[in-house]
C-alpha positions, 0 to 999 in steps of 0.5 A: 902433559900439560898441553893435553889438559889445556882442553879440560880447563872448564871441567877443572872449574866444575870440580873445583866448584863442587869440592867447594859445596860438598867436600865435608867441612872439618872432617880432619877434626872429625877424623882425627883419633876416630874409631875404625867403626867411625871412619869407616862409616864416614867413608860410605857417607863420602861414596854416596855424596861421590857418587850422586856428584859423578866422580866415584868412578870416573874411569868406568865405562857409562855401561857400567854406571861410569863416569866414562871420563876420558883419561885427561879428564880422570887426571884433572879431577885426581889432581883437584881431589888431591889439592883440596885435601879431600879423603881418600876413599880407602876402604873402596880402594880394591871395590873401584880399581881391582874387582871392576878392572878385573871383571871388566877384562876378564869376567863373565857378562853374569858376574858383571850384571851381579857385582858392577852395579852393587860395588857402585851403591856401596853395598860391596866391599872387596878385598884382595887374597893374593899373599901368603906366608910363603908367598908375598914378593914371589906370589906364583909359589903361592900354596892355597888349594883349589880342588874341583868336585863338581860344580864347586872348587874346594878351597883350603888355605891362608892368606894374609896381608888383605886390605880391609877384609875385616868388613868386605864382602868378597874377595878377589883370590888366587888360589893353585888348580893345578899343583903338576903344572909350572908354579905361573900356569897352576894358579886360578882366579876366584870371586869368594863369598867371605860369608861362606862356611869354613872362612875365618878373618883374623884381624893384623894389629899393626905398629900404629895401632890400627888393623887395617890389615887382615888374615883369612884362613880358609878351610873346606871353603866351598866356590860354586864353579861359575865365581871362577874369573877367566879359565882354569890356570889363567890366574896368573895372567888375570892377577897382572890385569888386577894390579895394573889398574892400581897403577898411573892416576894413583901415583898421580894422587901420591905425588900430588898430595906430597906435594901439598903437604909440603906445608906441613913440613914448612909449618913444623919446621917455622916452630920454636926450637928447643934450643932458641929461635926456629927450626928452620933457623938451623942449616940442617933443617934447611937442606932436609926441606930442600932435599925433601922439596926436590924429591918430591918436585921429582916425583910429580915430573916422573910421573908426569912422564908417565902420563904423558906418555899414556896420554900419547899411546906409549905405555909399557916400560918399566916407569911404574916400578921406578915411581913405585921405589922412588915414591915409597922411599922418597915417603920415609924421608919426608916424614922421617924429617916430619918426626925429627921436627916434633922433637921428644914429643913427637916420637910417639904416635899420638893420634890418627888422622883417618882417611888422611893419606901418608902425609897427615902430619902427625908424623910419628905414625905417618914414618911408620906406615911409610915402612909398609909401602917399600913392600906394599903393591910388589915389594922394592926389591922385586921392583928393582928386578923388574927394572934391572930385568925388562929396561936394562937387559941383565939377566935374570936373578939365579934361582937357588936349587930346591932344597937349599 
């Protein structure tokens, strides 16, 4: 990969020089034990000044209002977004990767001209209504009703687990058309108004404190027919090209940013030890660092690879799920080691960084949302059947009889 960005040395330049002007000046401290509301509206302030430097959606097309990057120019610029510790645009996270890449493959040339141009001023904030509480690793038994009367489809039914639906506007939804067909062929693909009669938004209080997560009950929830994405049964299919877009450049993000938070796990552990001298004094504490130093020096070349081999027109495989299960897993470990260094004290979450990644470094609240990204995004198990199913050849898992 390395090769391939030989070429974009001068742009690499260019970003660096313009995180240097406008990537706001302590925001960590502004961030840091801020409300949901305060970050919240830090986060559109950092979409406009993005935005007006041409680096909120690189990967658009210029049709579209894009940056039209190409794919090696996209990797400079996360990696220098990355290595100047600049915030992660969370709450537009589905608004720039999953309704665009969806409606980009799969939408109506009307349902672009209606939303591509609005998720770009920042006006339009999308979630995603995929999970269910029946239906979150194996998502094709989904149970949300889709029914056709006319020219709507009435909606009845639950999801949960939707990143930021609290505040956004529409929802990417699956829901079932067709409760005859085989669970994969019944489902269809919604653009939902959450402001439409008949839906209700319950806000997930998590373990950190924070509900970043919410529940959506729909019921009687009327989408005009023109909202559907795709035709009738093609949910499934179109789902597959909404999560593939969260694939590749963010991996490249996580593994970058764990990278460079590697100093916060050095500078922890060079503090005075309860029982004299340093942390790092001690054997144990070293072979962590180290182990914590390899694993992540491990993810950035397997990602890498990856990129590599996209740069080069060899996509596919299964790299994407072995990243995933390494990287969520690789997370636990290294802020686990982060609590351990704040001793008693640090046992407890004691503040937030908002907007400040996985590995912050208040490492209490770090280590317990590293437990959600082993389920997050397909949970491991399921990727680890995906691994074992399409690169090694085994058969698939048993299915139980109905009933049992």
């Amino acid at each position: 990969m390395i090769e391939e960005l030989k070429a974009h040395e001068d742009f690499r330049q260019q970003v660096r020089e313009w995180l240097a002007r406008n990537l706001p000046k302590d925001w960590q401290a502004e961030m840091l034990g801020a409300s949901e509301d305060e970050h919240a509206a830090f986060q559109k302030r950092w979409f406009r000044q993005m935005r007006e430097g041409g680096y909120v959606a690189p990967h658009w097309p210029k049709q579209w209002g894009g940056g039209g990057m190409s794919f090696p120019q996209q990797i400079v610029l996360f990696e220098e977004l990355a290595r100047a510790g600049a915030p992660r645009l969370v709450l537009y996270f589905i608004s720039l990767y999953h309704a665009p890449a969806t409606l980009l493959e799969w939408g109506s040339e009307e349902q672009r001209k209606r939303h591509l141009p609005a998720i770009l001023t920042g006006d339009e904030i999308w979630c995603q209504g995929f999970s269910e509480p029946g239906a979150g690793s194996d998502l094709a038994s989904l149970r949300t009703k889709a029914e056709r009367r006319g020219d709507v489809y009435v909606i009845n039914g639950q999801k949960t687990w939707s990143s930021n639906a609290y505040r956004a506007r529409y929802c990417l939804l699956l829901a079932r058309t067709d409760s005859t067909a085989p669970k994969h062929k019944g489902i269809s693909y919604f653009i939902l108004d959450l402001e439409s009669k008949g839906v209700t938004r319950r806000p997930i209080r998590m373990l950190t404190g924070g509900s970043h997560f919410c529940e959506l009950f729909l019921d009687n929830v009327e989408i005009p027919a023109e909202n559907r994405i795709g035709e009738e049964g093609q949910g499934w299919a179109v789902a597959q090209s909404t999560l593939a877009s969260e694939r590749g450049l963010t991996a490249l993000e996580f593994a970058e940013r764990m990278r460079q938070a590697l100093a916060l796990l050095v500078r922890d552990a060079s503090k005075p030890a309860p029982w004299g001298g340093r942390f790092i004094d001690d054997a144990g504490i070293r072979r962590q660092l180290v182990d914590v130093h390899i694993g992540t020096e491990t993810l950035h070349v397997l990602v890498g690879n990856m990129l590599t081999r996209a740069l080069r027109g060899d996509g596919g495989g299964s790299e994407a799920s072995i990243i995933k299960i390494y990287h969520s897993e690789m997370l636990q470990k290294f802020t686990d080691l982060g609590v351990q260094l704040g001793g008693i004290s640090g046992q407890y979450v004691q503040s937030v960084l908002m907007g400040g990644g996985y590995e912050s470094g208040y490492w209490m609240h770090d280590n317990l949302y590293s437990w959600a990204c082993t389920i997050a995004g397909g949970s491991n198990e399921i990727q680890r059947n995906i691994i074992a199913e399409k690169t090694l050849g085994l058969p698939r898992e048993p299915k139980l009889a109905s009933g049992h």
